[in-house]
C-alpha positions as CSV (number, residue, x, y, z in Angstrom):
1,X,31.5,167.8,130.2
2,X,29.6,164.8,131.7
3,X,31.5,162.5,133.4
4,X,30.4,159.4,131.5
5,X,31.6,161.2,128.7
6,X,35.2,161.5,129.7
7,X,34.8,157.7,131.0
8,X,34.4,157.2,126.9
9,X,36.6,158.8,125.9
10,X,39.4,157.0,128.1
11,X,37.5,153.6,127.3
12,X,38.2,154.2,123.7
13,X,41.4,156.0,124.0
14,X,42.8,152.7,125.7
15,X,41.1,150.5,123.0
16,X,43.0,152.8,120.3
17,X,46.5,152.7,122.9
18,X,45.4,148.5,122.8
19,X,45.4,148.0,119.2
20,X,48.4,150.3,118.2
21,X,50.2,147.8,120.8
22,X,48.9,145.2,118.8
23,X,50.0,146.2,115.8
24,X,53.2,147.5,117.3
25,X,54.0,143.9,118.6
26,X,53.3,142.8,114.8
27,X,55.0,145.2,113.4
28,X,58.2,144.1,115.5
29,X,57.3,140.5,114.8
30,X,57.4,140.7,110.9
31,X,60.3,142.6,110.9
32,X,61.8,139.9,112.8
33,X,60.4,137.8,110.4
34,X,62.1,139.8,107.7
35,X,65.3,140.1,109.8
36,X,65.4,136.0,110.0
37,X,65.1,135.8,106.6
38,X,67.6,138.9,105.4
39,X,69.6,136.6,103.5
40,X,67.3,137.0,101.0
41,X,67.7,141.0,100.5
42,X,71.3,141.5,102.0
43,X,72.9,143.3,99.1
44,X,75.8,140.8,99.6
45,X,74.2,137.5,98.5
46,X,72.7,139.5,95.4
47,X,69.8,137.2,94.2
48,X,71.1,134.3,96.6
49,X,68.4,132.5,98.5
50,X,68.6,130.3,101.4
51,X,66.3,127.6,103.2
52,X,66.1,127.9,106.7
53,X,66.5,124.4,108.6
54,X,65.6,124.4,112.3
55,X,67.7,123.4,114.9
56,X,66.1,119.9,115.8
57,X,66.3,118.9,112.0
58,X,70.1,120.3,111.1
59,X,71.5,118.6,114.1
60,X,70.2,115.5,113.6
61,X,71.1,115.7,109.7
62,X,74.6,116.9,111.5
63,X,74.9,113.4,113.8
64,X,73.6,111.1,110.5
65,X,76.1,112.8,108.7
66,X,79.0,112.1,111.6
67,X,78.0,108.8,111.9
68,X,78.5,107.9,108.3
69,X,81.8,108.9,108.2
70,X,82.6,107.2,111.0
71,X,81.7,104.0,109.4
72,X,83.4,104.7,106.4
73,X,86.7,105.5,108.1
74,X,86.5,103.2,110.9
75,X,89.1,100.6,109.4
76,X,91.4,103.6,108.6
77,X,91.5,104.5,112.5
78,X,92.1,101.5,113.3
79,X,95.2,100.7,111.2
80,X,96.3,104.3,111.7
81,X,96.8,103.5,115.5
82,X,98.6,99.7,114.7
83,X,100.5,101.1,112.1
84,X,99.3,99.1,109.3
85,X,98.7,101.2,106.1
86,X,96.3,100.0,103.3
87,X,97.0,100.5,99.8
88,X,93.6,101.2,98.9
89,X,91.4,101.6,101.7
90,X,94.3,104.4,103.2
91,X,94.7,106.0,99.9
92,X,92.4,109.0,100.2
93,X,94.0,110.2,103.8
94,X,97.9,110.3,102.4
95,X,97.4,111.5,98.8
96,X,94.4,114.0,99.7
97,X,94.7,116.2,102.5
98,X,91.4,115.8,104.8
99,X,91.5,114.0,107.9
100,X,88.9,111.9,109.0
101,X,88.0,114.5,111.6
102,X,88.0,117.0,109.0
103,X,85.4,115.0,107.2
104,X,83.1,114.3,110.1
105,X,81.8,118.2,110.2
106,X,78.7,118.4,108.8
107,X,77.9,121.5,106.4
108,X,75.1,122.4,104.5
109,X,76.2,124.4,101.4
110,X,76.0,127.9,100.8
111,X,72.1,127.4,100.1
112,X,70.9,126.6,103.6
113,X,71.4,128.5,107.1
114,X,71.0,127.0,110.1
115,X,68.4,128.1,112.9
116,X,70.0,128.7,116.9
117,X,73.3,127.9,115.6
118,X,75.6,130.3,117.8
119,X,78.4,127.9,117.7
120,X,78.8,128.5,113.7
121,X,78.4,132.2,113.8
122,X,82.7,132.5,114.5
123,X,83.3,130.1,111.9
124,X,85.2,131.1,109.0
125,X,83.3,132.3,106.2
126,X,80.4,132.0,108.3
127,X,77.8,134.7,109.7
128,X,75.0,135.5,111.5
129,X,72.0,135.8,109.0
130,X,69.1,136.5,111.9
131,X,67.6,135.3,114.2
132,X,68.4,136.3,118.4
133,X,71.8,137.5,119.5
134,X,72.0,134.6,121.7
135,X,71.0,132.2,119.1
136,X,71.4,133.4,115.6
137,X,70.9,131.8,112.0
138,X,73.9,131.1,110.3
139,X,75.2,130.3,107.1
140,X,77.8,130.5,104.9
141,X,78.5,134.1,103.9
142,X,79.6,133.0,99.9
143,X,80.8,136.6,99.2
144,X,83.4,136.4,101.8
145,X,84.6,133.3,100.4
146,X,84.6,134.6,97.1
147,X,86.9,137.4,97.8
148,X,89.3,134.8,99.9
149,X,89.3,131.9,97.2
150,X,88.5,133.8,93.9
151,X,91.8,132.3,91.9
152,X,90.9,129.1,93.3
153,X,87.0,128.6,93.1
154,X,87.6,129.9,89.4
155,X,90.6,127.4,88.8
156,X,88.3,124.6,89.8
157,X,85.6,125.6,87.4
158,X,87.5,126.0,84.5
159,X,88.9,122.6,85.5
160,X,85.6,121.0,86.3
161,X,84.1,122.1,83.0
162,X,86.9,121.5,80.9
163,X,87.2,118.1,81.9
164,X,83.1,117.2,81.6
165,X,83.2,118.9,78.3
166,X,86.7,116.6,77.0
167,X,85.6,113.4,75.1
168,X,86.7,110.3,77.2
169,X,89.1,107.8,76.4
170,X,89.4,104.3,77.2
171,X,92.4,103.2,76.3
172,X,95.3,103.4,78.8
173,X,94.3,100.4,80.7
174,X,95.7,101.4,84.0
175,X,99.4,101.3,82.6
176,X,100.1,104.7,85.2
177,X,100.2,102.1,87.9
178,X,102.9,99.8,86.2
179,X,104.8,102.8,84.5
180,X,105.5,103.8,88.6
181,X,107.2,100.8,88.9
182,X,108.8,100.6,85.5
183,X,112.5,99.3,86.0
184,X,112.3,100.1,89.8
185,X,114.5,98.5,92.8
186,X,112.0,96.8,95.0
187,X,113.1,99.2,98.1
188,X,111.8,102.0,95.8
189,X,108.1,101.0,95.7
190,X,105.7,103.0,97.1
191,X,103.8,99.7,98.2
192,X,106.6,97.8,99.1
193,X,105.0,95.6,101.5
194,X,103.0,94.0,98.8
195,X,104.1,91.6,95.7
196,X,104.3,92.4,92.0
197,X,101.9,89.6,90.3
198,X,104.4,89.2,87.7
199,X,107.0,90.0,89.0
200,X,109.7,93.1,88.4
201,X,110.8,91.4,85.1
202,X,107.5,90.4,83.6
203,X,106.6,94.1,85.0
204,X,109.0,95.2,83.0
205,X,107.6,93.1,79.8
206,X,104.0,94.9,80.0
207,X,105.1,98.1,80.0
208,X,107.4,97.5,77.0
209,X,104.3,95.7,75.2
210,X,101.8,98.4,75.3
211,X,101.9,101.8,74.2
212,X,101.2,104.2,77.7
213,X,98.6,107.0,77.2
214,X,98.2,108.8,81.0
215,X,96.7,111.9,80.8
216,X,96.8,112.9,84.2
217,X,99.7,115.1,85.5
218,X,99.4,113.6,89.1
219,X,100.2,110.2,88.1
220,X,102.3,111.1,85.6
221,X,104.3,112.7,88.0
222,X,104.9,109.7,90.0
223,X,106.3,107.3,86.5
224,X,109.4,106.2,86.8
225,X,112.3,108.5,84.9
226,X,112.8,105.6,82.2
227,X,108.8,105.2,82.2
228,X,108.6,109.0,81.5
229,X,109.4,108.8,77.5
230,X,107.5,105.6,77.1
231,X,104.0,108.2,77.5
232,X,102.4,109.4,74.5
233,X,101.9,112.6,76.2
234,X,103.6,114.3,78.5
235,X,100.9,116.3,80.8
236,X,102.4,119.1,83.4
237,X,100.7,121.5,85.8
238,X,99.9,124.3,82.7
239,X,98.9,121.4,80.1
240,X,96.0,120.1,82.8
241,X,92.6,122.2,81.5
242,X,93.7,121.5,78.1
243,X,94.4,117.2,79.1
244,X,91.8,116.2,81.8
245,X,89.4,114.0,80.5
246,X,86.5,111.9,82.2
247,X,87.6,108.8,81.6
248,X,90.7,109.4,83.4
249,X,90.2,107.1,86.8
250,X,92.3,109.5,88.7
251,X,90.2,112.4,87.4
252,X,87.6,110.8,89.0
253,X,89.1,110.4,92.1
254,X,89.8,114.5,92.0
255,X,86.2,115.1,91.9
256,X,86.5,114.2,95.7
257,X,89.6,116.7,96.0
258,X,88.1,119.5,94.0
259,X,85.0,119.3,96.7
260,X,86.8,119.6,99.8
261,X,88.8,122.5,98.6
262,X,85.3,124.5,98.6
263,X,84.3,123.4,101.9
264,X,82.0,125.0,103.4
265,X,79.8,126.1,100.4
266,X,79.8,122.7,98.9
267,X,77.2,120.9,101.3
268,X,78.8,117.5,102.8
269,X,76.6,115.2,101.3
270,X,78.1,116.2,98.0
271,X,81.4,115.7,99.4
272,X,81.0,112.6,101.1
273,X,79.4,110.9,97.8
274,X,83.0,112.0,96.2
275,X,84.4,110.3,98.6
276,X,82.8,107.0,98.2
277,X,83.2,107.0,94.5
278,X,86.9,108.1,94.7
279,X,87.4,104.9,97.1
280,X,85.4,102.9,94.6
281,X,87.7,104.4,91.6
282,X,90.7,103.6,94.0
283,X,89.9,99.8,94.3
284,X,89.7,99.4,90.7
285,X,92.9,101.3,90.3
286,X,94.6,98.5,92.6
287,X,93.1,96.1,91.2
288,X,94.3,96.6,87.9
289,X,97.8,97.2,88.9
290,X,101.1,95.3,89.2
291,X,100.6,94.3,92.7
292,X,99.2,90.9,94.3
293,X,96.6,92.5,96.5
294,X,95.0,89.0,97.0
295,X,95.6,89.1,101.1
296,X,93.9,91.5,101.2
297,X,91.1,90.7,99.6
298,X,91.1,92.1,96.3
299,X,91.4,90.0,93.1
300,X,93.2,91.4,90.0
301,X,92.1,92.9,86.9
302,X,94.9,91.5,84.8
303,X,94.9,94.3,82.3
304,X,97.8,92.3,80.4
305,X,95.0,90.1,79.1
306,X,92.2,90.8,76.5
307,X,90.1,89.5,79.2
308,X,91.3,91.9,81.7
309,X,91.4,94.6,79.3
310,X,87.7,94.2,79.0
311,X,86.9,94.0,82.8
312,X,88.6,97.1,83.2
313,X,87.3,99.2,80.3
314,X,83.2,98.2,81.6
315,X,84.3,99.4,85.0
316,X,86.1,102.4,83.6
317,X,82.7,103.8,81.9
318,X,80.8,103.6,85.2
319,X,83.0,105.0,86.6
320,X,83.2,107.9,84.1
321,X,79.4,108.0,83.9
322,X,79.3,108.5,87.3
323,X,82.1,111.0,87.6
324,X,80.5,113.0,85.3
325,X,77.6,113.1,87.6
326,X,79.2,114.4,90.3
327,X,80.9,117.4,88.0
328,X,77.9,118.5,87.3
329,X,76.4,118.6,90.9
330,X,79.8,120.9,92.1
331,X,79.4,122.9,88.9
332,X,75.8,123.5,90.1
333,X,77.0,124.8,93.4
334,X,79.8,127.1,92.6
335,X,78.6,128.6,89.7
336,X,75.4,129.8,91.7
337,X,77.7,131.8,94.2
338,X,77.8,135.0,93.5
339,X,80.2,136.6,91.1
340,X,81.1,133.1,90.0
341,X,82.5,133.1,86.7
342,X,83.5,130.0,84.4
């Protein structure tokens, strides 16, 4: 055989060995590609889908994130270390059980995974979804917290749609606030350090006058035992699906409880706009209540006047309106996990 011919034949036996390389190379390439991406098809997010954020972008949504919470909790820090609690401003950090710290960690939802993330991928409920060993995508695995937190996530469904789907009412004026001071020794009172505007006696006198209607078995809780009968209702913990209802301000306020308890598939931006309408339900609640909050900056809603009565009912539909926003928005998320029922 000629030489030249055998020179060919190597010629085009390397440009064959060249291109299968080639398409080697892109072969592993796509099925990195594929591998990044196997959220998608991993048989345990059936049908879930997830946007990929890269590194540069989650960590700088994860800073904005940190640094809003530090400006909304600021004045709490700084009271926490003098010793100085605030009746409204402190309200979400003793009734509700996240810590500002708590708060500050930044998740996306169970809809997004994060690129080079390896500090997430111990995490609980978290995984690696691709990417590197040394720096893996990772999100939220929602089937792991399904099987952790099934009676819960479907409690709070149940609870969430129940209450959007209850008509609201606008008639009990804030008269939890008065009925858990209703006949009560001054060293009893939760908020000790502050006045009653009428005082204990003319306290006394509003709650006599007006017929109490609280629906909501956490305030309820909290009347006073000669306040107790006074309520047209009495809610407890097996009546609360059946006696939620969106006009309920402390209903409201839950919205911000009922997101935190499904951290980390409910993203934080959802949590953290509970949050600010729960303080914004909070002041109101205050304001509206027996005690002089003046000092501190907060004039009354004297609900023992048709004027007040008035103030307090406009406010109460934003704030219901608004609630019923945020339902809505949680329903969204946890009933698009998978297996989510309610």
């Amino acid at each position: 055989m000629p030489l030249t011919g055998n020179l060919n034949a190597g010629s085009d036996g390397a440009e064959v060995a060249d291109r299968q390389e080639v398409a080697d190379r892109q072969e592993i390439a796509d099925r990195q590609e594929i591998a990044d991406r196997r959220e998608v098809a991993d048989p345990r997010d059936i049908a879930y889908r997830r946007t990929v954020l890269p590194a540069t972008l989650w960590r700088a949504t994860a800073t904005r994130h940190a640094d809003r919470v530090q400006a909304l909790t600021l004045g709490h820090a700084a009271r926490a270390r003098a010793g100085r609690p605030h009746p409204v401003e402190d309200f979400l950090f003793s009734y509700y059980s996240v810590r500002p710290g708590q708060l500050k960690r930044w998740h996306p939802g169970a809809q997004v995974a994060l690129a080079d993330a390896p500090e997430r991928a111990g995490w609980r409920f978290h995984r690696a979804v691709g990417g590197p060993s040394g720096s893996p995508t990772v999100a939220v695995d929602p089937a792991a917290f399904r099987a952790s937190r099934s009676a819960q996530l479907d409690f709070i469904v149940r609870m969430l749609s129940a209450t959007a789907a209850a008509p609201s009412q606008f008639g009990c004026f804030g008269l939890h606030e008065w009925a858990m001071v209703y006949r009560q020794g001054s060293q009893e009172r939760r908020h000790a350090a502050w006045p009653l505007r009428l005082g204990q006696a003319g306290t006394d006198d509003v709650v006599r006058e007006h017929q109490i209607r609280c629906t909501h078995y956490d305030a309820f809780r909290f009347f006073t035992p000669d306040a107790r009968p006074r309520n047209t209702v009495q809610p407890d913990l097996e009546s609360r699906l059946a006696m939620e209802q969106p006009g309920c301000l402390h209903a409201g306020m839950d919205t911000y409880k009922w997101a935190y308890k499904m951290i980390p598939v409910v993203p934080s931006e959802l949590l953290l706009d509970c949050f600010e309408l729960a303080r914004s339900i909070r002041e109101l609640d205050m304001r509206a209540s027996p005690y002089d909050l003046s000092d501190l900056g907060y004039p009354p809603v004297a609900i023992e006047t048709a004027e007040g009565k008035v103030e307090y009912v406009a406010a109460q539909r934003r704030f219901a309106q608004a609630s019923q926003l945020l339902r809505g928005r949680l329903l969204e998320v946890l009933r698009g996990l998978p297996d989510t029922t309610g």
